[in-house]
PDB file of N, CA, C and O in Angstrom, chain B, residues numbered from 101:
ATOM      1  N   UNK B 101      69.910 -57.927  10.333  1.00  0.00           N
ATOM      2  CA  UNK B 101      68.567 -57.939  10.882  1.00  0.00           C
ATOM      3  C   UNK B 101      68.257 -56.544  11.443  1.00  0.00           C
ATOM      4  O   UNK B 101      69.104 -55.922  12.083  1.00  0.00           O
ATOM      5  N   UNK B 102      66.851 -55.993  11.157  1.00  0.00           N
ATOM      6  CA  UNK B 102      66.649 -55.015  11.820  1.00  0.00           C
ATOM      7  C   UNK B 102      65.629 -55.139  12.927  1.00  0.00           C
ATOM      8  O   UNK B 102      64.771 -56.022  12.928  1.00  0.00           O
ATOM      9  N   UNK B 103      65.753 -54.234  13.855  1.00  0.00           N
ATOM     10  CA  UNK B 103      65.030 -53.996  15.167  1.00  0.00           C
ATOM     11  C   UNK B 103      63.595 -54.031  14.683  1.00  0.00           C
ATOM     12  O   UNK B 103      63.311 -54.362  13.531  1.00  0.00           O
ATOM     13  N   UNK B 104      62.538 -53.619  15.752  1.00  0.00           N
ATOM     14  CA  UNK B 104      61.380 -54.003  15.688  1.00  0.00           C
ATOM     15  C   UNK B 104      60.561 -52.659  14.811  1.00  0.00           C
ATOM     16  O   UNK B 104      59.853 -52.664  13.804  1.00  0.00           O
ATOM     17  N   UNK B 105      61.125 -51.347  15.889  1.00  0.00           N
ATOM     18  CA  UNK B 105      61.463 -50.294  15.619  1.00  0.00           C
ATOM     19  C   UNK B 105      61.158 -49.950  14.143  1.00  0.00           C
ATOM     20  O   UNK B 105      60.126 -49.515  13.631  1.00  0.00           O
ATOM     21  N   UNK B 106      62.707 -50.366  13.452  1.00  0.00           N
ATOM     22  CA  UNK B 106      62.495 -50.156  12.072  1.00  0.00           C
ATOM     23  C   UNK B 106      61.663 -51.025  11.249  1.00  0.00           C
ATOM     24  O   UNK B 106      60.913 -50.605  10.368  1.00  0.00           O
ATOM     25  N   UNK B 107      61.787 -51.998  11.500  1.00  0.00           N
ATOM     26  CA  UNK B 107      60.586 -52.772  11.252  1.00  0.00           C
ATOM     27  C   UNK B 107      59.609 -51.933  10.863  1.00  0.00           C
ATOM     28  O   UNK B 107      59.305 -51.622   9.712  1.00  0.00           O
ATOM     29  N   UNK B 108      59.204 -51.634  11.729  1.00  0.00           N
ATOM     30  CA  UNK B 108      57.585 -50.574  11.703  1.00  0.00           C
ATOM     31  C   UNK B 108      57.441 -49.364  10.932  1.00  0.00           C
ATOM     32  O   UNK B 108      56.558 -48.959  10.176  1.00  0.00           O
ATOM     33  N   UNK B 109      58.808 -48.783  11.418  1.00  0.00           N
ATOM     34  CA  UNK B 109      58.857 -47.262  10.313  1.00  0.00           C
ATOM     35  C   UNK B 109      58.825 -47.159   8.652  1.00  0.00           C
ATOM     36  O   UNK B 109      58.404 -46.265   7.917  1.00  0.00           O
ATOM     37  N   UNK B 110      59.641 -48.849   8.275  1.00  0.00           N
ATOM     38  CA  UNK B 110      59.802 -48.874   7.254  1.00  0.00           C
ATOM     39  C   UNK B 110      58.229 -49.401   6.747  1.00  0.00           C
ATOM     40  O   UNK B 110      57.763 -48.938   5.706  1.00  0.00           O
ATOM     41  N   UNK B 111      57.566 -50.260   7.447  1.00  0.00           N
ATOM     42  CA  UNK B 111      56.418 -50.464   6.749  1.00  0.00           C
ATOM     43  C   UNK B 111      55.043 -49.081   6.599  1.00  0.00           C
ATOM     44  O   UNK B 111      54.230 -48.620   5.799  1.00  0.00           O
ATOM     45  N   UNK B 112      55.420 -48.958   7.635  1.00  0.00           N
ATOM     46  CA  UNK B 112      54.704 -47.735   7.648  1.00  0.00           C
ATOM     47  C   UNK B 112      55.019 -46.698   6.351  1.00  0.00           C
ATOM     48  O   UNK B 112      54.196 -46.353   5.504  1.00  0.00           O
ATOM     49  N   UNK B 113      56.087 -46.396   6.411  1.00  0.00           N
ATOM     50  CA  UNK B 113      56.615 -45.654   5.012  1.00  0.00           C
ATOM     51  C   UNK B 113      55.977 -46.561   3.765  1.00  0.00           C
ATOM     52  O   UNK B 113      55.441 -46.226   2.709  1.00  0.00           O
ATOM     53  N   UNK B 114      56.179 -47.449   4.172  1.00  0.00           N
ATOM     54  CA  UNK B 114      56.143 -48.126   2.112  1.00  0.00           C
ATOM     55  C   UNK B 114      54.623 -48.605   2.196  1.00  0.00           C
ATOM     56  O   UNK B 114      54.056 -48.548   1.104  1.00  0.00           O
ATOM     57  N   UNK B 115      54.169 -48.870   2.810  1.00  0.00           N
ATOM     58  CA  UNK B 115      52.151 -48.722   2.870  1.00  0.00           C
ATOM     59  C   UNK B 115      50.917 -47.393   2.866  1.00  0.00           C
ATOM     60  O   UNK B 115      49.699 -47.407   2.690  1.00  0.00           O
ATOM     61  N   UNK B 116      52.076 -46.104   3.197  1.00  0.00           N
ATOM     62  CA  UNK B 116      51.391 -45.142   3.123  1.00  0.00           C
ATOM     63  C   UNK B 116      52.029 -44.659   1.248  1.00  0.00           C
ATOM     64  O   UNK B 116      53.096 -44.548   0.646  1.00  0.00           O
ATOM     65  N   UNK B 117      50.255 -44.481   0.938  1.00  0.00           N
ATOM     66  CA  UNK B 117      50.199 -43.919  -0.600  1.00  0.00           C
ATOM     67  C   UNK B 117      51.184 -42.371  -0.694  1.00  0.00           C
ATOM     68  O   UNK B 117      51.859 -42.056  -1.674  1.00  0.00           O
ATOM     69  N   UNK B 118      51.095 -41.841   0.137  1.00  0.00           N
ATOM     70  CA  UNK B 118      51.441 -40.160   0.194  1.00  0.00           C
ATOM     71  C   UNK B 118      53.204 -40.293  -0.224  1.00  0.00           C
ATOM     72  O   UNK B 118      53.888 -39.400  -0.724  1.00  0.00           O
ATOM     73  N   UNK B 119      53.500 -41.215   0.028  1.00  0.00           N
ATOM     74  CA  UNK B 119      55.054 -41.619   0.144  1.00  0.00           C
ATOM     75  C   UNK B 119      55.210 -41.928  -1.187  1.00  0.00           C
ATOM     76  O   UNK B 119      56.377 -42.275  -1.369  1.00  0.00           O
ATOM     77  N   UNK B 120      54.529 -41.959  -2.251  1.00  0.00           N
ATOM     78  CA  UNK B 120      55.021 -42.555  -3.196  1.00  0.00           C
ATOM     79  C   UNK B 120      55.798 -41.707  -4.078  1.00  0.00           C
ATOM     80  O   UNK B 120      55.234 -40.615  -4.009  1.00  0.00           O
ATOM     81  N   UNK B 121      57.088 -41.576  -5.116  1.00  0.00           N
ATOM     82  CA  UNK B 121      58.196 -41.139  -5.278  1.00  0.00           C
ATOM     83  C   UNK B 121      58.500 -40.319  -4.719  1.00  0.00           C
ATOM     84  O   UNK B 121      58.794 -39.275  -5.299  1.00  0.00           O
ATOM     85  N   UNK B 122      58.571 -40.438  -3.182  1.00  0.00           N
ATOM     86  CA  UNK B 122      59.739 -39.499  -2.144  1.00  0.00           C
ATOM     87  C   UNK B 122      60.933 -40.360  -2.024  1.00  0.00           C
ATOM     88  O   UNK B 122      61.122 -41.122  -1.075  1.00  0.00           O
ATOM     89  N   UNK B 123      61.603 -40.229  -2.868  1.00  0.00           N
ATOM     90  CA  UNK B 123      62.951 -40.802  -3.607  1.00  0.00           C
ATOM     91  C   UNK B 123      63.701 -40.630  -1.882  1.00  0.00           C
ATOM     92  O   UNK B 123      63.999 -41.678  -1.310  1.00  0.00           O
ATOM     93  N   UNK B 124      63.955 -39.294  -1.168  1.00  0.00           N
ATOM     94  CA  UNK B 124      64.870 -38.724  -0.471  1.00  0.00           C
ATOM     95  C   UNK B 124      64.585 -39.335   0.840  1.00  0.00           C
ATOM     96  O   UNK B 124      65.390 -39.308   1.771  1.00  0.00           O
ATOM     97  N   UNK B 125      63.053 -40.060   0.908  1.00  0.00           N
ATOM     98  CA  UNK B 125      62.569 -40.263   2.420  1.00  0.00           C
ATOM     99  C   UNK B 125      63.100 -41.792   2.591  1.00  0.00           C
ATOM    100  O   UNK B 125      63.487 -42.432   3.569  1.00  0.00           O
ATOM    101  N   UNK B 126      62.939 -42.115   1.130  1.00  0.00           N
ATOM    102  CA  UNK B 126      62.723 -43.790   1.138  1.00  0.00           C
ATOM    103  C   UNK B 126      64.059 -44.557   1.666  1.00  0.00           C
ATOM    104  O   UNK B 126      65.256 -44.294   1.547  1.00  0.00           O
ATOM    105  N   UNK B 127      63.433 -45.495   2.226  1.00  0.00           N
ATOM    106  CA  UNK B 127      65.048 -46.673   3.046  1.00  0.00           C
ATOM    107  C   UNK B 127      65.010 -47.319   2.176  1.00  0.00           C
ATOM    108  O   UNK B 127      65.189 -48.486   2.524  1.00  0.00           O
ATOM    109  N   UNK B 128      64.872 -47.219   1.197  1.00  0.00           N
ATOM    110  CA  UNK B 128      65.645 -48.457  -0.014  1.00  0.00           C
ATOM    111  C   UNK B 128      66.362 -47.341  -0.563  1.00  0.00           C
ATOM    112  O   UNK B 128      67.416 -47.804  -0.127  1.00  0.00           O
ATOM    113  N   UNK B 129      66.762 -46.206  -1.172  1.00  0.00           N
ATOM    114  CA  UNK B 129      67.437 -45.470  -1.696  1.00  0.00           C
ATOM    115  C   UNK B 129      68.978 -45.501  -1.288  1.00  0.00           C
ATOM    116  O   UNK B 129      69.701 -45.263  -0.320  1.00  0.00           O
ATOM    117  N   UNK B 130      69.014 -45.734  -1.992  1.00  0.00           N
ATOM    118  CA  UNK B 130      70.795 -46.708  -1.999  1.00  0.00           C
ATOM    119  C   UNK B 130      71.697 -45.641  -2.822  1.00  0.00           C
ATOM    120  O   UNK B 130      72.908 -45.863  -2.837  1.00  0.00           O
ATOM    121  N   UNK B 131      71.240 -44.572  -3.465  1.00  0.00           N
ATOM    122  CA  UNK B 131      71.897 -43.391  -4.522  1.00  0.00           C
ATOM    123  C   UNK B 131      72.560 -43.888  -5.825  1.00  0.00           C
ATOM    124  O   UNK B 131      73.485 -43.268  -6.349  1.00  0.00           O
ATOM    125  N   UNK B 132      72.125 -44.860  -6.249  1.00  0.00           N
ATOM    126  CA  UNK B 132      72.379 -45.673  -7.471  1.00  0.00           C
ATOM    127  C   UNK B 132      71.830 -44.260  -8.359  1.00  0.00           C
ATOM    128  O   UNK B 132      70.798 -43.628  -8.131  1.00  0.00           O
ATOM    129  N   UNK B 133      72.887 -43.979  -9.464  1.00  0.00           N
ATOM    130  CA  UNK B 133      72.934 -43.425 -10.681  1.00  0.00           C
ATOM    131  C   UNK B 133      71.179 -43.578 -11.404  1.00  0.00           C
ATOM    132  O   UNK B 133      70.410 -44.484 -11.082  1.00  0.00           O
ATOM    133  N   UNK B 134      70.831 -42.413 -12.458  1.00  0.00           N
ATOM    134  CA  UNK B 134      69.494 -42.786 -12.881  1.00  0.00           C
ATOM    135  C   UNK B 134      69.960 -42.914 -14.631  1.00  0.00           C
ATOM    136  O   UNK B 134      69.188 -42.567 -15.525  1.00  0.00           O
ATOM    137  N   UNK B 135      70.779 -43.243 -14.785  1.00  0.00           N
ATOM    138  CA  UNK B 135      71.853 -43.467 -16.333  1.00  0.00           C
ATOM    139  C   UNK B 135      70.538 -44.704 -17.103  1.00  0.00           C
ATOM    140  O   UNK B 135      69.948 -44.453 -18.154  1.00  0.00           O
ATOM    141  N   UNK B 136      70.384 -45.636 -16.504  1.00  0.00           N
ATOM    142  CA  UNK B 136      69.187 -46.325 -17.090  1.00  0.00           C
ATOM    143  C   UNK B 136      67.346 -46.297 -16.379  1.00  0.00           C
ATOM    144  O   UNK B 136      66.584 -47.200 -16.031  1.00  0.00           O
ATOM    145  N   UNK B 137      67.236 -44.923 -16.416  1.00  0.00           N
ATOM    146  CA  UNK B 137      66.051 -44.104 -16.241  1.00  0.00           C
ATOM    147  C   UNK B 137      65.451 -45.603 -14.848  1.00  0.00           C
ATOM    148  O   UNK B 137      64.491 -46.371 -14.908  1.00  0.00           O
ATOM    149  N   UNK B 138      66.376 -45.471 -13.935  1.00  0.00           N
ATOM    150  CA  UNK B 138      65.997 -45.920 -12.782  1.00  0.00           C
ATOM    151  C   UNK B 138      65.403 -45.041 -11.207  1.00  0.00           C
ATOM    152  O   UNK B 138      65.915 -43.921 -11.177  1.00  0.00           O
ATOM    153  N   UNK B 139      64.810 -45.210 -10.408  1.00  0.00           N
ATOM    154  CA  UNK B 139      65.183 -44.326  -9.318  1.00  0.00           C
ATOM    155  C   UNK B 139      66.297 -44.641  -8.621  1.00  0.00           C
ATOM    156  O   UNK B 139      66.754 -45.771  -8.793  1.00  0.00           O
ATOM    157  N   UNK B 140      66.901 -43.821  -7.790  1.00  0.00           N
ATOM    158  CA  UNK B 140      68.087 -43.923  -6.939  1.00  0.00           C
ATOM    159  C   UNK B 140      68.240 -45.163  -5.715  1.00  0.00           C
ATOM    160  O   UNK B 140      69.247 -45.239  -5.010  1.00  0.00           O
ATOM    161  N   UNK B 141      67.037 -46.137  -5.592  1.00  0.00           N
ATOM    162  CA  UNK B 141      66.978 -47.530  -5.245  1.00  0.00           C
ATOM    163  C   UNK B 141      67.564 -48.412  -6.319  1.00  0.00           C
ATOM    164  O   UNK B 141      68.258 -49.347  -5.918  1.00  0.00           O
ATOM    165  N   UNK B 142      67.416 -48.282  -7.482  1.00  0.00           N
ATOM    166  CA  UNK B 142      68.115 -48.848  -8.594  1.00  0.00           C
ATOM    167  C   UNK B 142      66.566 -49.871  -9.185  1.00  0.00           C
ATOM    168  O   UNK B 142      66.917 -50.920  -9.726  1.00  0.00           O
ATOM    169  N   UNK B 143      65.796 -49.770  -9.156  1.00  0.00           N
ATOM    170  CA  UNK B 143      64.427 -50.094  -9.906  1.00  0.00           C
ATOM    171  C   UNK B 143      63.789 -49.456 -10.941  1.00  0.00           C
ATOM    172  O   UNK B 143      64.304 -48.440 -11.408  1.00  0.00           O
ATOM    173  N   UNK B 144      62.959 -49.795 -11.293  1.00  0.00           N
ATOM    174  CA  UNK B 144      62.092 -48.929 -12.187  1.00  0.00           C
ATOM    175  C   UNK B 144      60.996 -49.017 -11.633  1.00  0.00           C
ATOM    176  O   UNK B 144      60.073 -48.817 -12.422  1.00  0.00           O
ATOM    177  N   UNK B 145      60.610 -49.286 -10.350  1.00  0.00           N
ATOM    178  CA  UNK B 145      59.027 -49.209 -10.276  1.00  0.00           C
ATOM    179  C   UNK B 145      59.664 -48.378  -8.733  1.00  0.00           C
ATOM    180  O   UNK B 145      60.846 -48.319  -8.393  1.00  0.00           O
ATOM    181  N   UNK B 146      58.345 -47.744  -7.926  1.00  0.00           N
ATOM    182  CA  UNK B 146      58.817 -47.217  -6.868  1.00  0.00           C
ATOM    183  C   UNK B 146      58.686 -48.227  -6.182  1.00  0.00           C
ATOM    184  O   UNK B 146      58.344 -49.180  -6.881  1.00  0.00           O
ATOM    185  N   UNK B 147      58.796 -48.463  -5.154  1.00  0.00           N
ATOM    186  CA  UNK B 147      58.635 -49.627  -3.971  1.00  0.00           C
ATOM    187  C   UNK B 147      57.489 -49.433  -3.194  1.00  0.00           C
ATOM    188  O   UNK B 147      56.861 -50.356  -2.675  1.00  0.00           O
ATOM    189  N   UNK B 148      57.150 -48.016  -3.087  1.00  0.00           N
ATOM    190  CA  UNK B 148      55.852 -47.703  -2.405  1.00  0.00           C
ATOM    191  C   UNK B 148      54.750 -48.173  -3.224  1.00  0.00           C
ATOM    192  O   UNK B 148      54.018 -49.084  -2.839  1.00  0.00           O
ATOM    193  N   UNK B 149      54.562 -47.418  -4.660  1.00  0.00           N
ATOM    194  CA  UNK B 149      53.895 -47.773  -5.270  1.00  0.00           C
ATOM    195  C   UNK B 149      53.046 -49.552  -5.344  1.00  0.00           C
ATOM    196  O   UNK B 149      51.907 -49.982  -5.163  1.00  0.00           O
ATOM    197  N   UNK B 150      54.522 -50.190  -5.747  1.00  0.00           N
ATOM    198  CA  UNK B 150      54.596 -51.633  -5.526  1.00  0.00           C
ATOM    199  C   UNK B 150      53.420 -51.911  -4.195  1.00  0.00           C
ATOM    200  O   UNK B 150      52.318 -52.444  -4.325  1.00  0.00           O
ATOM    201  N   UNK B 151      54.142 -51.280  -2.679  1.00  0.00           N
ATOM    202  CA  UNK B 151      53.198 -51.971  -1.664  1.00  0.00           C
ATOM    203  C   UNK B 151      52.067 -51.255  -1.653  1.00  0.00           C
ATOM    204  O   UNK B 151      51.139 -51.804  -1.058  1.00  0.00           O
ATOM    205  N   UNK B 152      51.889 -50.412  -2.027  1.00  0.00           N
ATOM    206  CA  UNK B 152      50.240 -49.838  -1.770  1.00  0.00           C
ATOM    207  C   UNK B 152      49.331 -50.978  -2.793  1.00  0.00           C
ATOM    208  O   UNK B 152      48.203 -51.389  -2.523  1.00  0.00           O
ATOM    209  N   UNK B 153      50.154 -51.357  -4.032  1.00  0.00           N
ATOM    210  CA  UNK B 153      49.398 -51.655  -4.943  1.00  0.00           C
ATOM    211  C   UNK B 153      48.540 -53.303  -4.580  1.00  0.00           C
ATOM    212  O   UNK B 153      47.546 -53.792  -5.117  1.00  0.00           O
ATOM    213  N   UNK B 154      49.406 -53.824  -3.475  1.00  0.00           N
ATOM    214  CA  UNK B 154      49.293 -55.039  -2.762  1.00  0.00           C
ATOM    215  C   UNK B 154      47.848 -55.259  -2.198  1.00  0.00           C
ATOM    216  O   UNK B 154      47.002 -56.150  -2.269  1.00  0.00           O
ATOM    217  N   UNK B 155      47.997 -53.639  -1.417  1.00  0.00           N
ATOM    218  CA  UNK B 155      46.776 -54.210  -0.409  1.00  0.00           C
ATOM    219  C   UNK B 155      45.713 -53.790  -1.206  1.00  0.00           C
ATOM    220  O   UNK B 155      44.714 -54.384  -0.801  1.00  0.00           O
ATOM    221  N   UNK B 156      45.296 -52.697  -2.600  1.00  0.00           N
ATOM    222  CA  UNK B 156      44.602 -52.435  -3.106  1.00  0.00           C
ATOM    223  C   UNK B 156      44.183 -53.274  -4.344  1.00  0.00           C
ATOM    224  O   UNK B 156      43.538 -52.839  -5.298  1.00  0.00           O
ATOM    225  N   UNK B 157      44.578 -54.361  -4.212  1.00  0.00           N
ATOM    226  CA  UNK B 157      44.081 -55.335  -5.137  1.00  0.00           C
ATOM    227  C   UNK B 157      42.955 -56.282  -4.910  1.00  0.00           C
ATOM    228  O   UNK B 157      42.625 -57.073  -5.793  1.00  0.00           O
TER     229      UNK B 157
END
């Protein structure tokens, strides 16, 4: 479980558009290999991308 704290930072990060493939900033970046043209979260989509795309629908 995380604090409230991160809670916030992380949403904040993954709702702001400007963030989108900052591979190095992101808290899902786990440093997973890009061998199957993944980012270093181990996805193929960014995660930011993903949540911006949420509220802009």
């Amino acid at each position: 479980m995380i604090s409230e704290e991160e809670r916030k930072k992380y949403v904040e990060f993954m709702y702001n558009p400007e963030n989108e493939y900052n591979c190095d900033e992101c808290p899902e970046n786990k440093n997973f290999d890009d061998w199957e043209g993944k980012y270093p979260c181990g996805q193929q989509n960014c995660w930011v991308t993903c949540h911006c795309g949420e509220i802009m629908e």
